[in-house]
C-alpha positions in Angstrom: -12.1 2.4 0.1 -10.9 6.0 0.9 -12.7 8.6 -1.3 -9.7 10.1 -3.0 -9.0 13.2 -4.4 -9.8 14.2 -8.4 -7.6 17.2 -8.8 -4.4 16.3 -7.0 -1.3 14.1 -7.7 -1.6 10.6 -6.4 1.1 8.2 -5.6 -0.1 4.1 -4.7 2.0 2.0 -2.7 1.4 -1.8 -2.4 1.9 -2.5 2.2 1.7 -5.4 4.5 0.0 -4.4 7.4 0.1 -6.1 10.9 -3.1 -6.5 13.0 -1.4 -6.2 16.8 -2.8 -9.7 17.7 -0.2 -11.0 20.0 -1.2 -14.3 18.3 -1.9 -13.8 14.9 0.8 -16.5 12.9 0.8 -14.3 9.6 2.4 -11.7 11.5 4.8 -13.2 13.5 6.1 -15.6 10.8 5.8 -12.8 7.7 5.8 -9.4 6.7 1.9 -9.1 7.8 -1.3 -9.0 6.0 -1.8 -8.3 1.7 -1.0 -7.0 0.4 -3.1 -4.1 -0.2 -2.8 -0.4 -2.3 -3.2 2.7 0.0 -3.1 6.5 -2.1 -1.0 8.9 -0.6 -1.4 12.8 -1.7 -0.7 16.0 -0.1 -3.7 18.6 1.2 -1.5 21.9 1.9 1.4 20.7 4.0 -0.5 17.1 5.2 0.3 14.4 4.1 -3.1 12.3 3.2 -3.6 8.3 2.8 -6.6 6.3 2.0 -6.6 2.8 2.1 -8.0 1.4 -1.7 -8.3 -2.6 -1.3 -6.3 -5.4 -2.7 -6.9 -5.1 -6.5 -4.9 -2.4 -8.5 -6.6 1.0 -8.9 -7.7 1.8 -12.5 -5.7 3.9 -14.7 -2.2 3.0 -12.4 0.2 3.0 -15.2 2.3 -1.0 -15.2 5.7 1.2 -14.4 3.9 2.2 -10.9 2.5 -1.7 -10.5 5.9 -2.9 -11.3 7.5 -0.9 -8.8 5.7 -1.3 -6.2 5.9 -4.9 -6.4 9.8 -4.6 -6.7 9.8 -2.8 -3.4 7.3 -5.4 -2.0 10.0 -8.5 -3.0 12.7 -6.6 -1.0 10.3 -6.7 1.9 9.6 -10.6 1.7 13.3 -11.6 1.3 14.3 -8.9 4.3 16.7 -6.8 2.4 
């Protein structure tokens, strides 16, 4: 888990990530592995991520949950 910043604005996101094994079946047949919440915040003009595991961060309001597991359906069904 990524040490993430106290003092700056944090937005999670819910991926699938694929492993590049040419013979890996949960990437060929799907969207990839998880899925997992990464963090994403800004240092300056970089953009940061940290990777934060497969179980919600604490404190992540349910509007941010639901969203990101809205965005995550569109992904499964290919839209």
């Amino acid at each position: 888990m990524a040490n993430l910043p106290a003092n700056l604005h944090i937005t999670y996101q819910l991926q699938y990530r694929k492993c590049g094994k040419a013979s890996c079946g949960t990437c060929k047949k799907g969207p990839g592995h998880g899925p997992y919440w990464y963090a994403y915040w800004r240092e300056g003009s970089k953009l940061r991520s940290g990777y934060v595991g497969k179980v919600q961060p604490a404190g992540v309001p349910q509007s941010v949950v639901a969203r990101a597991e809205a965005r995550l359906a569109l992904i499964r069904v290919g839209a």
